[in-house]
C-alpha positions in Angstrom: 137.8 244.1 232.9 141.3 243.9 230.6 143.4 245.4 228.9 141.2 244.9 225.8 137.5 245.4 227.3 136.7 248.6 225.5 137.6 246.5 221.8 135.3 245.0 219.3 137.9 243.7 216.6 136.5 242.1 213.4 138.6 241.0 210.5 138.4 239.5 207.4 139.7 235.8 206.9 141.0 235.4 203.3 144.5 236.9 203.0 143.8 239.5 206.2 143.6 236.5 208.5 145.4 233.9 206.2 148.6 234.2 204.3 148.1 233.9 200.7 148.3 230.0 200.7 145.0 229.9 203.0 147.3 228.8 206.4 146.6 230.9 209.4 149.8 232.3 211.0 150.5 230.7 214.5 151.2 234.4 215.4 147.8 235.9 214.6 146.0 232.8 216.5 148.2 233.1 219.6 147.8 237.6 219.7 143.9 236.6 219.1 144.0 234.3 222.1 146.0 237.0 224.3 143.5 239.4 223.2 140.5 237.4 224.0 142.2 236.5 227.6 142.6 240.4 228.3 139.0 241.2 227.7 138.8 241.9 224.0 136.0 240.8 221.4 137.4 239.1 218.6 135.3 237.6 215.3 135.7 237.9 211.7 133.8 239.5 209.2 133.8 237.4 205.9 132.1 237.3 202.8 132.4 233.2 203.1 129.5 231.2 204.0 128.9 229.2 206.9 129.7 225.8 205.1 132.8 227.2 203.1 133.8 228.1 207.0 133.0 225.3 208.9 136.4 222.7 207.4 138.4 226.5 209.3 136.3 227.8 212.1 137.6 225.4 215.0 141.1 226.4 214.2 139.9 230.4 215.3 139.4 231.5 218.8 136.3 233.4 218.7 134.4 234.9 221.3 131.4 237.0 219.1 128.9 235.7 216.5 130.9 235.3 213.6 129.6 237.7 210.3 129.1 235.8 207.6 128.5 236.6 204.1 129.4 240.1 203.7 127.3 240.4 206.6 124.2 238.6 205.5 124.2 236.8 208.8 125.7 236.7 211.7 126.2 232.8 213.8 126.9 232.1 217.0 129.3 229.0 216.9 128.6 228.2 221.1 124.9 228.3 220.7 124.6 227.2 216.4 121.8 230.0 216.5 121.6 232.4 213.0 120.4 236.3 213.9 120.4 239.2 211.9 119.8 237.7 208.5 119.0 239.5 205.4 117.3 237.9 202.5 117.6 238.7 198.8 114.0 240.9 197.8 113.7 239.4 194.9 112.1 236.0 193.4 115.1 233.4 193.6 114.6 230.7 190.1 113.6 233.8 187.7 116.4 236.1 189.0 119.1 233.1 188.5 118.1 232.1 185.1 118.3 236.0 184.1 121.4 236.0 185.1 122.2 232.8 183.8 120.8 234.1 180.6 123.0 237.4 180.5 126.1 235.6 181.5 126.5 232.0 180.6 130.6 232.4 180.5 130.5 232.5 184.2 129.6 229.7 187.4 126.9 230.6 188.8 126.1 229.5 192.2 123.4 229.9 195.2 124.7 229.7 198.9 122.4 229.4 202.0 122.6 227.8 205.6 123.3 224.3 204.2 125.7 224.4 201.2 126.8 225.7 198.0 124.5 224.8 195.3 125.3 225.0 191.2 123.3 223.8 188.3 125.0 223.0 185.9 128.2 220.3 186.0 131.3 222.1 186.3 134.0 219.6 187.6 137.0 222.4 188.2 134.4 223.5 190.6 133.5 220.5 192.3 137.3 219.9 192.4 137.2 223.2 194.3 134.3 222.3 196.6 136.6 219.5 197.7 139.2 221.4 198.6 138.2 223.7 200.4 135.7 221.4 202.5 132.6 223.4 201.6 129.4 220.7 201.1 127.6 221.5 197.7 125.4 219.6 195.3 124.4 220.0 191.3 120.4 220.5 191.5 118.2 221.4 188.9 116.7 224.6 188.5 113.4 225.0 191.3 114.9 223.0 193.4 113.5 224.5 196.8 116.5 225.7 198.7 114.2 228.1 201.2 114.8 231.5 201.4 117.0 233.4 198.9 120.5 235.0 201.2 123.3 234.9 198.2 124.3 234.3 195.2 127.7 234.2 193.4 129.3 234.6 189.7 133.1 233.2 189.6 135.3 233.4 186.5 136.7 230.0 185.5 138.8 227.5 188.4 142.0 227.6 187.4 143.9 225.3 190.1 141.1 223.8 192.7 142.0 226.7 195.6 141.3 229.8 196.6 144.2 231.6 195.7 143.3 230.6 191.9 140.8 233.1 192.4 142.9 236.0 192.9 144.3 235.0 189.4 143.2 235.7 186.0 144.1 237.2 182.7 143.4 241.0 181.6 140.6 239.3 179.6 139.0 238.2 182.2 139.3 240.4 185.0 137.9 243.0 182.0 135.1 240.7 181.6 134.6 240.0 185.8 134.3 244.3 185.9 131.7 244.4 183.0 129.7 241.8 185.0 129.9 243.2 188.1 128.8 247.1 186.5 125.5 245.3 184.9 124.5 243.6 187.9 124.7 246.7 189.7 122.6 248.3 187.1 120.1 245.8 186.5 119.1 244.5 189.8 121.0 247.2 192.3 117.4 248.9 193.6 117.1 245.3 195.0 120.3 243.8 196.2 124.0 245.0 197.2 127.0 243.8 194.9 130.8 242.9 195.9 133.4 242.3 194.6 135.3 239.5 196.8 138.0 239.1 195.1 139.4 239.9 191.3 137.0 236.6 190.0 134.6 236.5 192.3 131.2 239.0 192.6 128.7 238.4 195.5 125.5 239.2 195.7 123.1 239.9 198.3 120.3 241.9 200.0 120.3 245.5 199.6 121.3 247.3 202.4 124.4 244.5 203.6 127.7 244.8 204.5 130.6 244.2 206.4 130.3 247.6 208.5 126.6 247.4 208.9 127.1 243.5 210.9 130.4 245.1 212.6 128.2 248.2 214.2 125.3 245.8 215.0 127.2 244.0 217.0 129.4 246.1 218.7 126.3 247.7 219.9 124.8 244.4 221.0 128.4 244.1 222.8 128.7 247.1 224.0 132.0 248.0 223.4 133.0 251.4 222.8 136.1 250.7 219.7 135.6 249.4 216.4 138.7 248.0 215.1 138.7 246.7 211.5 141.1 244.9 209.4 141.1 243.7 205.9 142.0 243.7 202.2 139.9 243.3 199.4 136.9 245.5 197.7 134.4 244.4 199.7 136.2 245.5 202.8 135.9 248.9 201.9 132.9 249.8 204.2 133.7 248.0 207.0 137.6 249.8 206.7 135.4 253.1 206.0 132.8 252.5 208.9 135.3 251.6 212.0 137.0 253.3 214.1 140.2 252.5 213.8 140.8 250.4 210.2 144.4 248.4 209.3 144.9 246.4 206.1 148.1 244.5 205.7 150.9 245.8 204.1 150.5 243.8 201.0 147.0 244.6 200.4 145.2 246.4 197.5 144.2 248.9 200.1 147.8 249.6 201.2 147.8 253.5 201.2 144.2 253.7 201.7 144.3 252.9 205.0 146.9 252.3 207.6 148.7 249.0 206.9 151.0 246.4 209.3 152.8 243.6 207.8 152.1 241.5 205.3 149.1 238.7 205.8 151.4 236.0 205.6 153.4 237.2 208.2 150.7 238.1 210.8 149.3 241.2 210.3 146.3 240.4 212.8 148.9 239.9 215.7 150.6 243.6 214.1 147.4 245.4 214.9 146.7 243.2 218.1 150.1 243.4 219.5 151.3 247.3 217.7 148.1 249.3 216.7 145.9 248.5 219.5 148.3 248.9 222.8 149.0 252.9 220.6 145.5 253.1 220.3 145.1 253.1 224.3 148.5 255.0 224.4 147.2 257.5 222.7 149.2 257.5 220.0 147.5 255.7 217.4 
């Protein structure tokens, strides 16, 4: 038993984990690794996919299944074993060509176990693929790409990373909320909508989401805390849902939720190294 033992800790990975240019602070990995060593449960709790994580995940000391698109699934990286997935209740090549159909400004893509899959050439995209080491092909429409986990509407690449998706004009961003309101309405008896970030919506079964995986596992764990941290919109129930919820300090959620310093300077070692050791002190 640790200092840590009574500690689930999941947190999201694009600017809660990261700084803004997509490095990982030495501090945060080192406070994760002394958190782990003192008995604590550490995984994050991402709306990426397994295959836009895999060029990252041996840079992260983990020792949980990792929860994986917006809690669609969870994976254990020791055993490569998938558990708790939640499939989309709805038939996959009609629903994407509706969608298709009501918004042909924006990429449309489908995500499962293997890759990223888009049907229609977009090189900004592919450009994007690259970069970010995710494996993804161009395949025509019925392609059979098994059962249907995720799919996702971005607004236009602008620079080939991920923090061109943060971007965008008032135009767009305009456009990105009217697309997220009519999926909602249209298909939300069926699925759950996100928004990931400001030109990015993901979709996925009814029912998902970051704070439903969290709970799941820290009952399968055992633990007795949930602590939380992250930044965006679609962190909003997991922040909601834990026990003790952080965002760093240059968040959107700043003010919605206690915050540590900013992302790029290591907010997951503030609430490892800070927030938690209160937490047991009582003073949190």
């Amino acid at each position: 038993m640790g200092q840590f033992s009574d500690f689930l800790l999941t947190v999201d990975y694009d600017r809660t984990l990261t700084a803004p240019d997509s490095t990982i602070p030495q501090r945060n990995l080192d406070a994760i690794s002394y958190f782990i060593r003192n008995g604590g449960a550490f995984t994050v709790n991402t709306g990426r996919s397994l295959p836009m994580y895999r060029s990252i995940s041996t840079d992260i000391p983990v020792n949980a299944p990792l929860l994986l698109y917006n809690g669609s699934a969870d994976w254990d990286p020791a055993t490569g074993v998938f558990s708790n997935v939640h499939y989309i209740d709805l038939p996959m090549w009609e629903t994407i060509e509706e969608v298709h159909a009501l918004f042909p400004d924006l990429t449309l893509e489908i995500q499962n176990f293997e890759a990223h899959y888009t049907f229609w050439e977009n090189p900004g995209w592919n450009r994007f693929y690259e970069h970010v080491g995710c494996a993804h092909a161009t395949v025509p429409l019925g392609t059979d790409l098994g059962p249907f986990l995720k799919f996702t509407l971005y607004g236009e690449i602008q620079n080939g990373t991920v923090a061109g998706l943060y971007g965008g004009d008032e135009a767009e961003l305009r456009r990105i909320d009217q697309v997220e309101a009519a999926l909602t309405d249209r298909f939300g008896d069926k699925v759950a909508v996100f928004r990931a970030a400001p030109r990015i919506i993901d979709v996925h079964a009814k029912g998902v989401s970051k704070h439903r995986a969290a709970r799941c596992l820290q009952r399968e764990l055992g633990r007795k805390y949930l602590v939380c941290v992250g930044d965006a919109m679609n962190d909003l129930t997991m922040l909601e849902g834990a026990d003790y919820p952080f965002c760093p300090g240059d968040s959107i959620l700043k003010g919605r939720f206690p915050s540590v310093c900013p992302c790029g300077e290591g907010a997951i070692a503030d609430v490892i190294l800070k927030k938690i050791p209160a937490i047991l002190e009582g003073n949190a």
